[in-house]
C-alpha positions as CSV (number, residue, x, y, z in Angstrom):
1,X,71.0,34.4,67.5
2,X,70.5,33.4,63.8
3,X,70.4,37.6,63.1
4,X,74.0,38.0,64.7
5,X,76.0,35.5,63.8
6,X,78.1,35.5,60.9
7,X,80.8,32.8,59.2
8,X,83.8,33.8,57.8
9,X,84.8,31.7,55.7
10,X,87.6,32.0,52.7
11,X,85.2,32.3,49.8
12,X,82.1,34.1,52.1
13,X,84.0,36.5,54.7
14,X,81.0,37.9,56.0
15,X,78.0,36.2,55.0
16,X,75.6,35.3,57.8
17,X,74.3,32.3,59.2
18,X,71.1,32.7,57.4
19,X,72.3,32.6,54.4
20,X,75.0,30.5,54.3
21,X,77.1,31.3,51.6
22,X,74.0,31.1,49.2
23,X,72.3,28.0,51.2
24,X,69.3,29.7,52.6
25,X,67.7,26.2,53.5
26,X,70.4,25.8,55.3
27,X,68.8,26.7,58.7
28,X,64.9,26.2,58.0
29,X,62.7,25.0,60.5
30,X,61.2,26.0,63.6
31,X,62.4,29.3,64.8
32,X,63.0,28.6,69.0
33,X,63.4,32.2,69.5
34,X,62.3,33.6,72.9
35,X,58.8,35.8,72.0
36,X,59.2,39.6,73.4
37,X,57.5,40.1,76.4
38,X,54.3,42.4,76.3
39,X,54.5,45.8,77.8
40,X,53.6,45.8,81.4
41,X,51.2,48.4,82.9
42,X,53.0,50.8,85.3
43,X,52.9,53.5,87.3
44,X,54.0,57.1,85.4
45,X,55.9,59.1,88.0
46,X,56.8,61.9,85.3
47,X,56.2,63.5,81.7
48,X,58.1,63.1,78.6
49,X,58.4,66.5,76.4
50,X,59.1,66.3,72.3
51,X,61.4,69.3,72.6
52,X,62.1,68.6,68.2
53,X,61.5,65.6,66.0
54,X,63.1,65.6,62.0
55,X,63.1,63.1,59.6
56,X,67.1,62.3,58.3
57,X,66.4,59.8,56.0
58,X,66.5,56.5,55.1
59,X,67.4,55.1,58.6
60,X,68.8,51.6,58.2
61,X,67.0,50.3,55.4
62,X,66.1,46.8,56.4
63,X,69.8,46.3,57.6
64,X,71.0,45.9,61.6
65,X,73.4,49.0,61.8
66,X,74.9,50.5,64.7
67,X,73.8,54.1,63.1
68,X,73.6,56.3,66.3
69,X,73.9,60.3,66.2
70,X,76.5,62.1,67.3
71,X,76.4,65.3,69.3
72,X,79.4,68.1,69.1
73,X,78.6,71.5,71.0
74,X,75.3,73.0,69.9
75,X,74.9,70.3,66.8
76,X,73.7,66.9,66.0
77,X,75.1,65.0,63.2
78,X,72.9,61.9,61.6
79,X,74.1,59.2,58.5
80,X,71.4,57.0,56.9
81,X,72.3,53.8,55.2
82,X,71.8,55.7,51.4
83,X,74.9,57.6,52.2
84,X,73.2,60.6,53.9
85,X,74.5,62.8,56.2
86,X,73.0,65.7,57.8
87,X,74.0,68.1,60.6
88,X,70.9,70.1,62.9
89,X,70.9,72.2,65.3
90,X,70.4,70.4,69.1
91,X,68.6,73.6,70.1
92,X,65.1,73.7,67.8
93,X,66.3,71.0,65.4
94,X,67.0,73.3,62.4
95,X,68.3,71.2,59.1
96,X,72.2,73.1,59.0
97,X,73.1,71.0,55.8
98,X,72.3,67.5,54.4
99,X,74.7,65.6,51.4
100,X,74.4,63.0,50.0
101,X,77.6,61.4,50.2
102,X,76.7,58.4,47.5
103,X,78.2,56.3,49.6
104,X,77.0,52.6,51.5
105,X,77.6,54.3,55.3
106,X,77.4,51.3,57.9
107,X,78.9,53.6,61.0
108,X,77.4,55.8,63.1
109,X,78.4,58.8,63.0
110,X,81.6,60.3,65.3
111,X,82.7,64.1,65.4
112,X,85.2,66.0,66.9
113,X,87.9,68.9,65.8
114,X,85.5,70.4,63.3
115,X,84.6,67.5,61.2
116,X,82.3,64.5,61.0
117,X,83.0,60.8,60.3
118,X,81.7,57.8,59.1
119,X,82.5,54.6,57.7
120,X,81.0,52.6,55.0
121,X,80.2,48.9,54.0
122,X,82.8,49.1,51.0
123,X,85.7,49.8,53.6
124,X,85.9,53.6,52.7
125,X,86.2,56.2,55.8
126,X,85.2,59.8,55.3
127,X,86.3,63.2,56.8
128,X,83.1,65.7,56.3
129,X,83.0,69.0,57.4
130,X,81.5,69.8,60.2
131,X,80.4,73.2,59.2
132,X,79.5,73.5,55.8
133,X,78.8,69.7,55.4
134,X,81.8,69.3,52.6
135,X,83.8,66.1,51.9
136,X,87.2,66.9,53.2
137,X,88.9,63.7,52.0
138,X,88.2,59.8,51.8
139,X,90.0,56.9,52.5
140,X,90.0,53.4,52.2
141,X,90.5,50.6,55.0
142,X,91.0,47.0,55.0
143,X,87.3,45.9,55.1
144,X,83.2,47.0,56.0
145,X,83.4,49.4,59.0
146,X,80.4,48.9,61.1
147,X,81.7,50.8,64.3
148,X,81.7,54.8,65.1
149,X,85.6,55.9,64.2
150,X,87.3,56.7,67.7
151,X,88.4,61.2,67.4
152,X,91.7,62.0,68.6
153,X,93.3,65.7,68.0
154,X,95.6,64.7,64.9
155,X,94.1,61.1,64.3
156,X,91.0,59.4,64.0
157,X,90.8,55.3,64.6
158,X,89.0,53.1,62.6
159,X,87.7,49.6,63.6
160,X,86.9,46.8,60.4
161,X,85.8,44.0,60.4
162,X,88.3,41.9,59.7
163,X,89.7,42.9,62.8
164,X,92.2,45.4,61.8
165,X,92.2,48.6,63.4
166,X,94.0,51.6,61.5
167,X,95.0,54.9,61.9
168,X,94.2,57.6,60.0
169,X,95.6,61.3,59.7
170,X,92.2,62.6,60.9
171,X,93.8,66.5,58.4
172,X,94.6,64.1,55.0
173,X,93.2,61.0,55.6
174,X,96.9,58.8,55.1
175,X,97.2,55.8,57.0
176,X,99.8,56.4,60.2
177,X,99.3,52.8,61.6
178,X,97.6,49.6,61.4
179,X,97.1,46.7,64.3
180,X,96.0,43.7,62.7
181,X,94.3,41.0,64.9
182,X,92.7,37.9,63.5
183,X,89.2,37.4,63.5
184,X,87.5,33.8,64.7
185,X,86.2,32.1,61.8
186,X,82.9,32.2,63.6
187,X,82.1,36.2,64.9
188,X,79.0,38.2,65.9
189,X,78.2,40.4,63.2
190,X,79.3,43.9,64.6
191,X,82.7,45.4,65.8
192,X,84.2,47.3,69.5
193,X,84.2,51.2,68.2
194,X,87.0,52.2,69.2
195,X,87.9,55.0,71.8
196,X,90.7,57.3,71.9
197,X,91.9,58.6,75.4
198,X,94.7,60.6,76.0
199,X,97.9,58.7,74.4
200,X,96.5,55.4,74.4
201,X,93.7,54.0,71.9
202,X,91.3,51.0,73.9
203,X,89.4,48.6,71.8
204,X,87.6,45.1,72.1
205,X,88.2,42.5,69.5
206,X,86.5,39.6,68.8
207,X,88.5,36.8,70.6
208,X,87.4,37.9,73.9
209,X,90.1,40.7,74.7
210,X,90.6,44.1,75.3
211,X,93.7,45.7,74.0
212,X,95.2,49.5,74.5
213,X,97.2,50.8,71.7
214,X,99.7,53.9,71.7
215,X,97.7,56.5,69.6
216,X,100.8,57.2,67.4
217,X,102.4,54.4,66.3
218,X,99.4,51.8,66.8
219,X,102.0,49.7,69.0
220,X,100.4,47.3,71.0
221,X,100.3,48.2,75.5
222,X,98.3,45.7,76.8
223,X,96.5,43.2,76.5
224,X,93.6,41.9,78.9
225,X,91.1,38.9,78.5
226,X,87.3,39.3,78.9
227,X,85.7,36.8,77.7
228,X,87.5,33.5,77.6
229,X,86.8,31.0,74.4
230,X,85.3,27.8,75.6
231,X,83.0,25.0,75.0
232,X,83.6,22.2,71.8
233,X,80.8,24.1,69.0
234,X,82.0,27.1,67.1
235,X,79.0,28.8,68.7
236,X,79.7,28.3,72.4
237,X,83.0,29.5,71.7
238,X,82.1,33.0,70.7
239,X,83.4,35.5,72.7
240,X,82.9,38.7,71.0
241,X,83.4,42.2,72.4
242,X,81.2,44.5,70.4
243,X,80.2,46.8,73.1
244,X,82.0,50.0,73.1
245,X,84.4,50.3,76.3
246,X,83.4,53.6,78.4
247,X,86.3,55.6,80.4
248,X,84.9,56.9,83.6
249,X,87.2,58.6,86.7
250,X,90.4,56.3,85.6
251,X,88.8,53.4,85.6
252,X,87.5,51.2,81.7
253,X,84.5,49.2,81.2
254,X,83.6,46.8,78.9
255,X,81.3,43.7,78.4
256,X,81.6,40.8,76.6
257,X,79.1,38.2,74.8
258,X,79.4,34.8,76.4
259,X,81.9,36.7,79.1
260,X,82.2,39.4,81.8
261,X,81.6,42.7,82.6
262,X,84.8,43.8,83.3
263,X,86.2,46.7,85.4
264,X,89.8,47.6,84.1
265,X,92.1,50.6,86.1
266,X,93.7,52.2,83.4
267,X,96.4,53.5,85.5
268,X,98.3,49.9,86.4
269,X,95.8,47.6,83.9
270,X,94.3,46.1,87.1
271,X,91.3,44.0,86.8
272,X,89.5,45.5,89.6
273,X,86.6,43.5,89.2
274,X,84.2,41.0,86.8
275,X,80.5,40.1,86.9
276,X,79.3,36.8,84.4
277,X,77.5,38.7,81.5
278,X,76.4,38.1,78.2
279,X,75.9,41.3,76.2
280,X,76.9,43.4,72.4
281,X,75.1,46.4,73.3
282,X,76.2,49.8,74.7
283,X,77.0,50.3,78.3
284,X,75.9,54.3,80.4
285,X,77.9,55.0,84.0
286,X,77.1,57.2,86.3
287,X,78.7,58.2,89.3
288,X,77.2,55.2,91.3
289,X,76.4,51.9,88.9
290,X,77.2,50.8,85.4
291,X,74.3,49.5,83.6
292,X,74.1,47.2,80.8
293,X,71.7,45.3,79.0
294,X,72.3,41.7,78.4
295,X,71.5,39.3,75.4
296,X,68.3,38.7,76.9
297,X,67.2,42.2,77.2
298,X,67.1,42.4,80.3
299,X,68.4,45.7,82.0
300,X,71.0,45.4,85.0
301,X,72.7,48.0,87.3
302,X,76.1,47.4,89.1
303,X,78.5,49.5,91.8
304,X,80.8,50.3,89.6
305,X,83.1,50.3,92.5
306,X,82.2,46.6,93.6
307,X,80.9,45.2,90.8
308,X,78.0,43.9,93.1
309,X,74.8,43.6,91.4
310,X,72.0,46.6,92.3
311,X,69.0,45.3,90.6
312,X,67.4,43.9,87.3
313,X,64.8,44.9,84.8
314,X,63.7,41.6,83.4
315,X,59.9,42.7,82.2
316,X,61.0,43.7,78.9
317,X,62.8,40.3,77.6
318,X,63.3,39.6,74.5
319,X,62.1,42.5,73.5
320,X,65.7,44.0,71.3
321,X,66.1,46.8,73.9
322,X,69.3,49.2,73.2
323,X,72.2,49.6,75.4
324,X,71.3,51.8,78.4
325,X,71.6,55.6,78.8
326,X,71.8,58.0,81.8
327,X,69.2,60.9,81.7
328,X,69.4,62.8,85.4
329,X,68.0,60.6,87.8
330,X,66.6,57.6,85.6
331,X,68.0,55.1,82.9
332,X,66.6,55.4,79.5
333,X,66.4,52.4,76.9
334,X,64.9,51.7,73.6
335,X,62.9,48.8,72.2
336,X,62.4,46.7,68.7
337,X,58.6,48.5,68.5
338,X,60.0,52.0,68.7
339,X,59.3,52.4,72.8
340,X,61.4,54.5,75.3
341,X,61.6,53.2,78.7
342,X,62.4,55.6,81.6
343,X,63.7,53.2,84.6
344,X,64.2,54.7,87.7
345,X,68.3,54.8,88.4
346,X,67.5,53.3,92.2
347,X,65.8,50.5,91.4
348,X,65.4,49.7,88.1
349,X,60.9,50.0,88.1
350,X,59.5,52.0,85.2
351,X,58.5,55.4,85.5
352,X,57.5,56.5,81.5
353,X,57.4,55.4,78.2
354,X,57.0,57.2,75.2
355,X,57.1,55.8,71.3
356,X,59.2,57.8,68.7
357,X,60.1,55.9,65.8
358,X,57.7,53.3,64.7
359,X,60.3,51.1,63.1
360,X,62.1,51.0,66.5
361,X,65.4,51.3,68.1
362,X,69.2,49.4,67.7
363,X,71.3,52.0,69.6
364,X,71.2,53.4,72.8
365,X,69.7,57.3,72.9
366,X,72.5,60.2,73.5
367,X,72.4,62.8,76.7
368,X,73.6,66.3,76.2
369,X,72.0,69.0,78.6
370,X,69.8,67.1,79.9
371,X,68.3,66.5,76.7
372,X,67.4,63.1,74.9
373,X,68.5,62.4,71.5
374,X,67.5,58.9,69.9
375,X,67.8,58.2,66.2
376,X,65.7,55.0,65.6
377,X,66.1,52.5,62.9
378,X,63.7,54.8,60.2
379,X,65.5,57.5,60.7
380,X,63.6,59.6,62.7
381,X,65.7,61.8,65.2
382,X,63.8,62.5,67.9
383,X,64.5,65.2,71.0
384,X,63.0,64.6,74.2
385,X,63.4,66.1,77.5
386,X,61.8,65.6,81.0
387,X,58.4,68.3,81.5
388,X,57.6,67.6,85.2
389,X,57.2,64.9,87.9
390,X,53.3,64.1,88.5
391,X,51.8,61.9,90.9
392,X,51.9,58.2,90.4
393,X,49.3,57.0,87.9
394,X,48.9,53.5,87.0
395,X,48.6,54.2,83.0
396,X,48.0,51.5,80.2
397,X,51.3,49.7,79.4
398,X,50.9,50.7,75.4
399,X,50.6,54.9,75.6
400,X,50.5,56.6,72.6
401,X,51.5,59.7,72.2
């Protein structure tokens, strides 16, 4: 927790626990951290094929940003801390074009209607483009943006920390809108990215709710409550939403840290369901479950018609695994040492692993065409696609390949 948690104070907005404000003895002594689990032997049911790998840069430094690629058509599009960003082709992984954009980027990168965005620590936003890789114009926000902006056809929304969400003439870059909310004194570093649907804009903020916002005039729709703030410290009573909600067949999810995972119809704003959950990382739906991983790492799969839970994927605790994603029949997720887990989508057991980037993994791997694409924390982008089923071999739990 003592990685995540920042204060926000008048003098110290966003200066983490660690720290505090300048006091790093503040928090010395014995770390009570849960130790990652060791790999498990298992049984490998099929191959993992490196269709590409490139090396985009710097990655995230030493920092904890949310940097994932983005994917539009036949290109992938990467930003490294250093203010790099690049743009390769998804087929063979051909370099398009790489600038150097001089610029603190703390967003992953988002993409849509022929150009590429990101957001930096210094509350600038910029509109690249997508084809040649030139700046098309920048902007400036109210604070750090550490969330993906949200692409709409005429506007693209932008997330800060402070809590403010804005919206920005995704042609010029002028500012349409703003929504202001106001941030707990006491937050999980990290923000909701924002997601554009239609005529209505859904985000999660960091007092436990989940708001949609008319895409044109940033007026406020509704309103619905995730996680509820409780308990008498400042750190029971967080109840951030920093996973990104996911639309799938009318219906929005979303998790919450110290809170639910919540099912939400966007047609009349019913709650249809909640499960108890505690989680700030990504969540993947498929056609039957929603899975989620949960503060502890462990892996879960619900109906996402029910809510009821399927099963759980507690052997890799502790271990900083990404947000879940869905790759054909099984559920792929990343880990602090650089590991890929394939988990069979019925129940959950391992079926491959394969290690990519040595300095490991923060967000959740991208599917396009049945293709893997992961960008881990050293920057290494990495394509990876499934060669063949094989007959179950129990292999060592720590493959190199």
């Amino acid at each position: 927790m003592k990685n995540i948690i920042k204060l926000a104070f008048t003098s110290c907005l966003t200066l983490s626990l660690m720290t505090a404000c300048g006091g790093g003895k503040f928090f010395k002594g014995k770390d009570n951290a849960e130790k990652p689990k060791k790999l498990i032997k298992y049984k490998r049911e099929i191959e993992i094929k490196r269709l590409w790998e490139k090396d985009t840069g710097s990655g995230v430094g030493k920092l904890t940003l949310r940097l994932k690629a983005s994917i539009d058509s036949d290109r992938v599009y990467s930003a490294d801390y250093r203010g790099r960003v690049s743009a390769y082709k998804l087929k063979d992984g051909d370099k398009i074009w790489s600038i150097d954009t001089k610029k603190p980027i703390s967003s992953g990168t988002s993409v849509g209607f022929g150009k590429v965005f990101v957001g930096t620590s210094q509350g600038e936003v910029l509109a690249i483009n997508a084809i040649n890789g030139k700046i098309i114009w920048k902007s400036r926000v109210s604070s750090e943006v550490l969330s993906a902006p949200g692409v709409g056809r005429s506007i693209v929304v932008i997330r800060s920390i402070d809590g403010v969400i804005t919206g920005l003439s995704s042609n010029t870059g002028q500012k349409i809108w703003q929504y202001k909310r106001r941030a707990p004194r006491l937050t999980i570093r990290g923000s909701s990215a924002p997601i554009v649907s239609g005529s209505t804009v859904y985000a999660g903020f960091d007092n436990g709710k989940v708001v949609g916002l008319n895409v044109n005039t940033g007026r406020l729709l509704w309103q619905r409550s995730i996680s509820a703030i409780r308990g008498r410290t400042e750190i029971e009573r967080l109840a951030d939403i920093d996973t990104d909600p996911i639309i799938r067949d009318g219906v929005l999810y979303v998790a919450g840290y110290q809170g639910k995972l919540a099912a939400i119809s966007i047609k009349d704003v019913q709650l249809l369901w909640t499960r108890k959950m505690s989680s700030i990382k990504s969540l993947a739906v498929d056609y039957k479950n929603v899975y989620v991983t949960d503060e502890h790492s462990q892996v879960w799969a619900y109906d996402k018609s029910t809510g009821v839970s399927v099963w759980k994927q507690s052997s890799m605790r502790a271990r900083k695994m990404t947000g879940p994603a869905v790759l054909g029949e099984y559920i792929v997720v990343g880990d602090y040492q650089g590991y890929l887990h394939w988990l069979s989508r019925d129940d959950g057991r391992v079926v491959a692993r394969y290690k990519a980037d040595g300095r490991g993994y923060i967000e959740a791997p991208t599917v396009i065409n049945n293709m893997l694409i992961t960008l881990g924390k050293g920057g290494e982008l990495t394509a990876l696609s499934i060669r063949k089923k094989k007959n179950s071999k129990e292999v060592n739990s720590v493959e190199e390949f």
